[in-house]
N, C-alpha and C positions, 0 to 999 in steps of 0.2 A: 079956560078952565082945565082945558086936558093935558096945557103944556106947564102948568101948576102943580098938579096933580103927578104929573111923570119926573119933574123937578125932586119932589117931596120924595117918590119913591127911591129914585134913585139916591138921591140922601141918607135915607133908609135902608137901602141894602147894603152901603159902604159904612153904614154902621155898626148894622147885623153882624157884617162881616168881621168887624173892629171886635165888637162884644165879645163876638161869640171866641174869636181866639183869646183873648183876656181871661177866659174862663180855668179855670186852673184844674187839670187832669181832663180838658174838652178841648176839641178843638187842635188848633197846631200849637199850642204850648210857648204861647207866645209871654205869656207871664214867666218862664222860664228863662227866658230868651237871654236877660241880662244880669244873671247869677242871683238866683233868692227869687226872682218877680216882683208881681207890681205889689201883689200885699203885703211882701215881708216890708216895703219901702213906708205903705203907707196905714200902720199902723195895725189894727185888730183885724185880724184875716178876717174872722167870722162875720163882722160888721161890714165889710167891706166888699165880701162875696154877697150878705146878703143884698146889700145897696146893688150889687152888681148885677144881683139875678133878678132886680125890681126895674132896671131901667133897658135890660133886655126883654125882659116881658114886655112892657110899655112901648119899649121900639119894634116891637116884632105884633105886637095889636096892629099900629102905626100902619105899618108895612103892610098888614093883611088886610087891613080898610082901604090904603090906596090902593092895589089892586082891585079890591070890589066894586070902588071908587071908578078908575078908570076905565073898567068894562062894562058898569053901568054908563056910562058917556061914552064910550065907545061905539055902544050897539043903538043909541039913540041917532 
């Protein structure tokens, strides 16, 4: 369970890490990176940062339950 559980998290913070640069004026400007960024490419910025700041939230819950997750099982 705890080598599941350490699997997910780390999944999770190399996503965090993905997200969170993707973020446009956050982050290292990674939407920048390749002239316009990722939401000039993919359509209505606004729909698309919002979709974006909904599955950063979601992965960053994700994240903060496997840690609660794992040190619950840890101290047991």
């Amino acid at each position: 369970m705890v080598i599941g559980v350490s699997i997910v998290l780390i999944i999770t913070s190399l996503l965090m890490m993905l997200l969170v640069l993707l973020h446009k004026g956050k982050g290292g400007g990674l939407s920048d990176l390749f002239g316009g960024g990722v939401s000039s490419s993919l359509g209505s910025s606004s729909v698309f940062e919002r979709n974006l700041d909904r599955i950063t939230i979601f992965t960053g819950i994700v994240w903060f339950l496997c840690i609660i997750a794992l040190n619950l099982l840890m101290n047991r």
